[in-house]
VOVO-329131 format. One line per 8 residues: number of its first residue (from 1); their letters; for each residue x, z, y of C-alpha. Coordinates in nm, 3 decimals, padded with zeros to 5 digits. Layout:
BEGIN
NUM	A	X/Z/Y  ...
This chain:
BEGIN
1	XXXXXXXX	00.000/00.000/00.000  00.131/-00.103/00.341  00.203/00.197/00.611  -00.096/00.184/00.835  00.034/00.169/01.171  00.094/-00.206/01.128  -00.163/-00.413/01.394  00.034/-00.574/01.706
9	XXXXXXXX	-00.089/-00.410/02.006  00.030/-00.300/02.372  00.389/-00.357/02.494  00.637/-00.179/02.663  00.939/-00.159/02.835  01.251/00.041/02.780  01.324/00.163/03.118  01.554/00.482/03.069
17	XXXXXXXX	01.751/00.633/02.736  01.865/01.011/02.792  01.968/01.099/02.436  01.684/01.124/02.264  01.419/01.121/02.535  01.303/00.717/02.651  01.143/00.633/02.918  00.863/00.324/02.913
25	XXXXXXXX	00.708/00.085/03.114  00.336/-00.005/03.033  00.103/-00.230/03.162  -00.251/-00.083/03.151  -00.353/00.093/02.914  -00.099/00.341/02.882  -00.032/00.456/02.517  -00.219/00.767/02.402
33	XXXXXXXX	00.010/01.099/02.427  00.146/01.148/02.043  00.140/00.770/01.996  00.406/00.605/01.774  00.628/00.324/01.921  00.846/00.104/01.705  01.188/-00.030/01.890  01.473/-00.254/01.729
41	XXXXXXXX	01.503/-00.576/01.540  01.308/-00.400/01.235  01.119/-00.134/01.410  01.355/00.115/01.287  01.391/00.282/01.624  01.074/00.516/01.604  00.929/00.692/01.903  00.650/00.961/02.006
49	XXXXXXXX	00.506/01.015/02.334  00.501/01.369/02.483  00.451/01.268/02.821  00.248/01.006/03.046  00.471/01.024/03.383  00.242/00.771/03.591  -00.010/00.500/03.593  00.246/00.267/03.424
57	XXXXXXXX	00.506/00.490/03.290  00.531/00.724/02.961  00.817/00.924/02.834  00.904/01.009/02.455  01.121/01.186/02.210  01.303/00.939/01.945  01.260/01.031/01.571  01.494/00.834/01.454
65	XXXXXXXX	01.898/00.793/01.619  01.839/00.607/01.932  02.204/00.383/01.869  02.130/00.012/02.001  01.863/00.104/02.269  01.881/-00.033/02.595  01.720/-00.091/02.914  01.472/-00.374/02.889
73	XXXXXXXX	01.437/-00.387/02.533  01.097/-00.405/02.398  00.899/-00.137/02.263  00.576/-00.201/01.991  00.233/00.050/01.976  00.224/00.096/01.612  -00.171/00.202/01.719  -00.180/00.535/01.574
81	XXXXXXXX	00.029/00.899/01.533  00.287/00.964/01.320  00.174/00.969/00.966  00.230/01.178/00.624  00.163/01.065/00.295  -00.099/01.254/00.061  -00.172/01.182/-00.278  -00.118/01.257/-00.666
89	XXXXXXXX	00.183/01.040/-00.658  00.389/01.188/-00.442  00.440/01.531/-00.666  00.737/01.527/-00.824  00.905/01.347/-00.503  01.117/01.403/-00.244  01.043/01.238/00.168  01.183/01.233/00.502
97	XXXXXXXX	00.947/01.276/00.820  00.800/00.922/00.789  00.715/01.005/00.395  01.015/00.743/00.302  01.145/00.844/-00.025  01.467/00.994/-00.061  01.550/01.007/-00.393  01.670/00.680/-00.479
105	XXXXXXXX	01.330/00.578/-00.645  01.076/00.313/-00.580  00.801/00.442/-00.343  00.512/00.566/-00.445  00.178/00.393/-00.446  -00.172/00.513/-00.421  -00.133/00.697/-00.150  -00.367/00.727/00.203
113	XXXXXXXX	-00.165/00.768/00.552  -00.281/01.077/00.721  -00.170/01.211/01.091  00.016/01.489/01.070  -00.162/01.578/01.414  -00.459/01.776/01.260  -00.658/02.087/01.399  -00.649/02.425/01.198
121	XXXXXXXX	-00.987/02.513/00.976  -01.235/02.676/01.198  -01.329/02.998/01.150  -01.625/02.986/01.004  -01.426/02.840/00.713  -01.170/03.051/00.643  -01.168/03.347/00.364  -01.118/03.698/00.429
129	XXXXXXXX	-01.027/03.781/00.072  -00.697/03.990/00.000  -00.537/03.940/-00.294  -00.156/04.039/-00.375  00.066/03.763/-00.468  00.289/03.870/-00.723  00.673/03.788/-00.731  00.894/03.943/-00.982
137	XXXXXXXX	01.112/04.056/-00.781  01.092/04.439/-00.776  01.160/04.552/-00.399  00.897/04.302/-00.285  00.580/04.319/-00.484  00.650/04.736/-00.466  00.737/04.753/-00.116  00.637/04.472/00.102
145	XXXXXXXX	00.386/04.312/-00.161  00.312/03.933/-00.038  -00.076/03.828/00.020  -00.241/03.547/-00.175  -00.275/03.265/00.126  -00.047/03.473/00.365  00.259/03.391/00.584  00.553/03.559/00.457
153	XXXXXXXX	00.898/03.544/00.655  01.246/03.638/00.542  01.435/03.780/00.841  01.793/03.763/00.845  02.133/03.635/01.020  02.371/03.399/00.868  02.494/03.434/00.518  02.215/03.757/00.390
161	XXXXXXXX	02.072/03.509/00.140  01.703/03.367/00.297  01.786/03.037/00.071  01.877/03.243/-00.240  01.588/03.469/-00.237  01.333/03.182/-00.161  01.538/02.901/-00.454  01.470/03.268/-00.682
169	XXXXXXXX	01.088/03.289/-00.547  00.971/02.919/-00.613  01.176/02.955/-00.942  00.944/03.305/-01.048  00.684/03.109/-00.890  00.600/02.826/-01.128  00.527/02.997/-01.405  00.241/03.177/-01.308
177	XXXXXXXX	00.179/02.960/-00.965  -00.059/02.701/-01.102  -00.072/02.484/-00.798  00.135/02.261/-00.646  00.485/02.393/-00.444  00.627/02.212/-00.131  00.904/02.261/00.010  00.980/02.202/00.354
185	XXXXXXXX	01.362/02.225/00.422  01.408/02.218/00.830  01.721/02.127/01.040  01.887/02.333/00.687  02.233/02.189/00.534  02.217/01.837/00.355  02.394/02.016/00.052  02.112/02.285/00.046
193	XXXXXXXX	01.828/02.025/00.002  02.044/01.813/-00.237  02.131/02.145/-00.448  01.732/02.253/-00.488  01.653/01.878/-00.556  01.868/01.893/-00.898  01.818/02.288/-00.970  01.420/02.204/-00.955
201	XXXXXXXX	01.476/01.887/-01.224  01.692/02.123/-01.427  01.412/02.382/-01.441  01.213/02.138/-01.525  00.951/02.196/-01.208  00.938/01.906/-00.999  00.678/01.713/-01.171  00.482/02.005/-00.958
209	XXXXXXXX	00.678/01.989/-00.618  00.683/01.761/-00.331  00.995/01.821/-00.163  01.037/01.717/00.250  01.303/01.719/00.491  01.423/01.686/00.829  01.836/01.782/00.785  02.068/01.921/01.036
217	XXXXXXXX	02.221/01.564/01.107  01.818/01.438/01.209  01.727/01.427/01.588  01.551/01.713/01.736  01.236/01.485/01.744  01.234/01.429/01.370  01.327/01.838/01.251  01.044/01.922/01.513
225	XXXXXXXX	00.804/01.725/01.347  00.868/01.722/00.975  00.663/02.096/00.946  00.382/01.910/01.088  00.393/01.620/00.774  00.430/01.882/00.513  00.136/02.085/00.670  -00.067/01.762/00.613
233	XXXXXXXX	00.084/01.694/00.241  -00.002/02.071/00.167  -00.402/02.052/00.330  -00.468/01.737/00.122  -00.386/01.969/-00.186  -00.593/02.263/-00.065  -00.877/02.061/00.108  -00.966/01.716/-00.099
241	XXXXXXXX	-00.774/01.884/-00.432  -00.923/02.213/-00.386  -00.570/02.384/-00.553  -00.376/02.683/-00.411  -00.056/02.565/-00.295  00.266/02.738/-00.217  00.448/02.653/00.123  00.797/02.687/00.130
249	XXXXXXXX	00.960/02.648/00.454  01.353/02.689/00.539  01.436/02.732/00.800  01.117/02.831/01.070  01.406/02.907/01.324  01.562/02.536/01.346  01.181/02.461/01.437  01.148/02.641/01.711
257	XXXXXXXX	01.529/02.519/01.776  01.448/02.154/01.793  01.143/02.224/02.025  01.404/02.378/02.264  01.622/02.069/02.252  01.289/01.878/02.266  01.142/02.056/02.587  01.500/02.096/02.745
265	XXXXXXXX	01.562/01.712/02.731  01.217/01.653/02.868  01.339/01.793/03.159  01.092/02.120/03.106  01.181/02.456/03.300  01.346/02.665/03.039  01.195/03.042/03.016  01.411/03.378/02.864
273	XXXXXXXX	01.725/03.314/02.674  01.692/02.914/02.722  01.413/02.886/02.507  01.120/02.664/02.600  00.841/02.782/02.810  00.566/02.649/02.563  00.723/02.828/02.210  00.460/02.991/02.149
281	XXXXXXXX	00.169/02.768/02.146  00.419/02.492/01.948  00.467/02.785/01.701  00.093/02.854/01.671  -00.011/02.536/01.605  00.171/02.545/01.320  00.119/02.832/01.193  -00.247/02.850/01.210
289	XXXXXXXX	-00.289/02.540/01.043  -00.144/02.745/00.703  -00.511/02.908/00.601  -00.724/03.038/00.333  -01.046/02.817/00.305  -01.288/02.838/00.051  -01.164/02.550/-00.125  -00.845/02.690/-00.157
297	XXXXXXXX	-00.538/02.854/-00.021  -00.173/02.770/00.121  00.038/03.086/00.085  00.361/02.987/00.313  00.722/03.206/00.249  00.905/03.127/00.523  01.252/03.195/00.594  01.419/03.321/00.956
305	XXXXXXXX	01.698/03.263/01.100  01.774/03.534/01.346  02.007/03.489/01.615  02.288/03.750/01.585  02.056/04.008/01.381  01.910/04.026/01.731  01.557/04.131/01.647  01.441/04.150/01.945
313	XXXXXXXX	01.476/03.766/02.022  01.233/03.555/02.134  01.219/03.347/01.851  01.196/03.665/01.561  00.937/03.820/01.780  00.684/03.535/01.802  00.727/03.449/01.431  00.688/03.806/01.368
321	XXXXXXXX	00.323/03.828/01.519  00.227/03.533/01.298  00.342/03.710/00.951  00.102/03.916/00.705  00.436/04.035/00.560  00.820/04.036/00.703  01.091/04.064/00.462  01.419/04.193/00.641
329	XXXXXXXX	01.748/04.142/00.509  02.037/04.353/00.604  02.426/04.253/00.631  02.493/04.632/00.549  02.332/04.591/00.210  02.493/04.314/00.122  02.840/04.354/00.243  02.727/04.710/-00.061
337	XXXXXXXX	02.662/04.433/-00.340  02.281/04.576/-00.334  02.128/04.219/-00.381  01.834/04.107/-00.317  01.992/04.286/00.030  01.649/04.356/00.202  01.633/04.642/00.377  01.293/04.875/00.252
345	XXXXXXXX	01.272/05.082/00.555  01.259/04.760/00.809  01.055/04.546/00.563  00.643/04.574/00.551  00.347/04.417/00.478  -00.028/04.477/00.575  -00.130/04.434/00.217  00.047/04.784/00.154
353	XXXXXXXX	-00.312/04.992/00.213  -00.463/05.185/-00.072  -00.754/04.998/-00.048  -00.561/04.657/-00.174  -00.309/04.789/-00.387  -00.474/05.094/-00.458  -00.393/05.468/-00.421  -00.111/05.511/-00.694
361	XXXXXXXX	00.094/05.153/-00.584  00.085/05.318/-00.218  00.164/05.697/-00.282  00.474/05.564/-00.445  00.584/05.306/-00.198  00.556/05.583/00.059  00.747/05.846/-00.151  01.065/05.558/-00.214
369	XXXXXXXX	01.041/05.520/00.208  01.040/05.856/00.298  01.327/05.946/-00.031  01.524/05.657/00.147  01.474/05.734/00.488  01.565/06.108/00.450  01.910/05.947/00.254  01.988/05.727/00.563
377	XXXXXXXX	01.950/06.080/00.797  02.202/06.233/00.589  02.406/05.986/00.507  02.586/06.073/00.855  02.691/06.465/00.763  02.824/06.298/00.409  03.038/06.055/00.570  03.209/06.370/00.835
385	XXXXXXXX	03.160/06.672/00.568  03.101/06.549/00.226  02.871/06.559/-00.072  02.954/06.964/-00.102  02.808/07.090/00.204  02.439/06.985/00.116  02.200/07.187/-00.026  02.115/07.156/-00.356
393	XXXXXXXX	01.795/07.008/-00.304  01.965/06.771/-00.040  02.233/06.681/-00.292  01.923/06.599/-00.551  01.739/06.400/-00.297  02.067/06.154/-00.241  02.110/06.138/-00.635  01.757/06.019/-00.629
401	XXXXXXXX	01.785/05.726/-00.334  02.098/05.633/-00.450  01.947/05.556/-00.797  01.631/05.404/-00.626  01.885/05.135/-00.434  02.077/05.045/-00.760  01.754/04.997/-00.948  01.565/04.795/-00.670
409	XXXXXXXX	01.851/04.532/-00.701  01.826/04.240/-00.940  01.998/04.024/-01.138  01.833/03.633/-01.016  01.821/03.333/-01.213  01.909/03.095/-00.954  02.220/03.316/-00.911  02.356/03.319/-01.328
417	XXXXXXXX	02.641/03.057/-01.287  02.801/03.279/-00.985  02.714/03.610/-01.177  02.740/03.611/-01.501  02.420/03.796/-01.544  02.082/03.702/-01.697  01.807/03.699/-01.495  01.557/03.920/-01.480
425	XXXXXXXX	01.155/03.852/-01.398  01.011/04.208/-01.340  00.618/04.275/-01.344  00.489/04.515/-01.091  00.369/04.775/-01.385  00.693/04.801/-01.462  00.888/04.831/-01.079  00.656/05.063/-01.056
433	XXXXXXXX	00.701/05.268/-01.350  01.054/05.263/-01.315  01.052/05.387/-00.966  00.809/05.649/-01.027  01.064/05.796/-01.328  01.315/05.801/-01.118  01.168/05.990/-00.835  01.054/06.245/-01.100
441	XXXXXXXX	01.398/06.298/-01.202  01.399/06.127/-01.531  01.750/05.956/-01.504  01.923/06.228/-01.378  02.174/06.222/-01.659  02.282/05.849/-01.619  02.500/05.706/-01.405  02.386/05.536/-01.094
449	XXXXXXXX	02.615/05.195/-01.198  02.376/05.163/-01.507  02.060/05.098/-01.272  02.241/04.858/-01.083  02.153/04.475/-01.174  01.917/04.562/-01.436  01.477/04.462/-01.511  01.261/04.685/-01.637
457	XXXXXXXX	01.439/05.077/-01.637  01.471/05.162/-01.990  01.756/04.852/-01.949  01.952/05.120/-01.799  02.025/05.327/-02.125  02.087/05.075/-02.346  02.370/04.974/-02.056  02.497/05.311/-01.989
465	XXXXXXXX	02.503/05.356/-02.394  02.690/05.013/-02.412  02.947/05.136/-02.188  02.959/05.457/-02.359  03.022/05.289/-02.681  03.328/05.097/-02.482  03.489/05.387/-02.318  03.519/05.546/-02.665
473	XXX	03.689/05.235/-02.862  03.960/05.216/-02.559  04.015/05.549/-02.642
């Protein structure tokens, strides 16, 4: 099937090129604002329309490098928006922000052109249901425990592991995610999109995945728009489907990134920090387009980049007020080895009420905060007078959070060829068991090291009974 912005129509002039902003001459009528113009021998020069100047002049962001475009040249209406491929064929695929393939195979067929310009369900149709949206990984479902059509974000500077934890949550996913996953990969590294592409085949998932990105390397215009097409991809699913689908978006950041490079070379007033002045209605409109309807539901995890663990930038605050759950991870815990390194006193989520999770799953999350919290108060005299000059009941209290920390890491499976360790899927009946054991002082006797990296917490004295068993054949 041919793209459908095809028929010849209006004409225009190239009149100024300023990176990636152009500036057109029109005869009446002026293009529509969010029109698509074709430049360039094949059309290859693609370009959107933000602003109409005057009565004969428009300006526009280029999605595509603007290389070879020059005053005078001639610009082609393509007579509609940008547009996003939705279909059955294009599971299992992977697409740049014009829904081109990428993955060296022939393009799909049977597919309808939709604009990725589309208005958020209305009210009146959305669901007020809250469900939990189990993940297997323990320090999540127990402690900031995701909602079923939500918007999760995973907070966190450079380096923490956002990619790891959200390769490890589509992987936990599929198994008990019957919908369809997409993944949206945002100004992110080439490598990263090219790794998940090949660890997705290996797993054997992708026939249940559409893939999309807009790389580092792509024009602001095309990273700022490439949520947009996979917001499309993933309503087709929930709306004419009627499936629950799975959002995946890395990195939310580089979004609101491009729209700064966007607004600043549009010549718009910056406001605090140098970010754009309109952030937060460009972040809304995408994020309330990610909704439970009665047909179905798009729960979206959504990794954050945060400026130099600033948390109170611009950026992590606006995405904050969007989230039904925020996931922070902490450079201290990971420069400690405690991986997945999120941090349980900054993390939360406003499905953690007794009435969702109910009264046991919420006694014990609070009991882990407050074990945890009192640790991190005392953790000061420790450092200046040592272990000794606690009380007793102090001294129990630390044993006890510092056994909580080891066993709320985890051993991933995306993570096995850097590790060496298997890993581990962990149902909530059993994080929660484990943790409520160890508050009650079950595991006094074994070592913390033999609730590090392990599943379920029996695990830990078959380990500490392993290394038992090897202490005594050295010696």
């Amino acid at each position: 099937m041919s793209h459908p912005n095809t028929h010849t129509a209006n004409r225009g002039q190239v009149v100024a090129v300023r990176g990636s902003v152009v500036d057109l001459r029109f005869e009446a009528p002026l293009p529509a604002i969010y029109r698509l113009l074709r430049a360039g021998s094949q059309g290859q020069i693609q370009i959107e329309i933000l602003a109409q100047l005057d009565a004969c002049h428009v300006r526009g962001i280029a999605l595509t490098p603007t290389q070879g475009l020059a005053r005078g040249m001639w610009v082609e209406d393509s007579g509609g928006p940008l547009m996003a491929p939705v279909g059955n064929s294009i599971l299992g695929r992977m697409f740049d922000v014009f829904g081109t393939a990428i993955d060296r195979q022939p393009a799909p067929t049977e597919i309808q052109w939709r604009s990725v310009h589309r208005a958020p369900p209305a009210l009146t149709q959305r669901s007020t249901e809250s469900e939990v949206f189990e993940t297997g990984i323990k320090v999540i479902d127990v402690l900031a425990p995701l909602e079923r059509g939500g918007k999760a974000g995973l907070f966190g500077g450079a380096g923490v592991g956002k990619t790891v934890l959200l390769t490890e949550m589509i992987h936990n996913m599929i198994g008990h995610h019957a919908g369809v996953s997409l993944f949206c990969g945002i100004g992110e590294r080439c490598r990263e999109g090219e790794e998940l592409y090949r660890e997705m085949q290996d797993a054997g998932v992708l026939p249940n995945m559409v893939m999309i990105f807009g790389q580092m390397n792509e024009p602001p215009g095309s990273r700022f728009r490439v949520g947009h097409a996979a917001l499309t991809m993933a309503e087709y699913f929930r709306d004419d489907q009627q499936r629950d689908v799975l959002l995946l978006i890395d990195n939310i950041f580089r979004f609101i990134q491009a729209g700064m490079e966007v607004s600043g070379l549009m010549g718009q007033m910056p406001s605090r920090l140098g970010y754009q002045p309109t952030m937060g209605t460009e972040l809304s409109e995408l994020q309330e387009r990610i909704a439970n309807t009665a047909a179905g539901a798009i729960t979206s995890i959504q990794a954050v980049y945060v400026p130099a663990d600033d948390f109170t930038d611009p950026a992590a605050v606006h995405t904050f007020s969007h989230l039904s759950a925020s996931i922070v991870l902490s450079r201290k815990r990971a420069g400690e080895g405690l991986y997945p390194a999120i941090d349980p006193l900054q993390s939360s989520s406003r499905m953690a009420t007794p009435g969702i999770v109910g009264a046991r799953h919420y006694a014990l999350a609070q009991e882990i905060r407050r074990t945890l919290a009192q640790y991190a108060e005392l953790k000061d005299i420790i450092a200046m007078l040592g272990l000794e000059q606690l009380s007793p009941e102090d001294r129990h209290l630390v044993a006890r959070a510092r056994r909580l920390e080891r066993f709320l890491t985890q051993p991933f499976f995306t993570t096995e060829r850097f590790t060496g360790l298997t890993g581990q899927l962990v149902s909530l009946a059993d994080a929660l068991d484990g943790c409520e054991r160890i508050l009650a002082d079950e595991f006094r006797d074994v070592p913390e090291r033999a609730l590090y990296m392990i599943g379920a917490v029996d695990q830990a004295r078959v380990k500490d009974d392993k290394h038992k068993s090897k202490a005594k054949e050295k010696t």
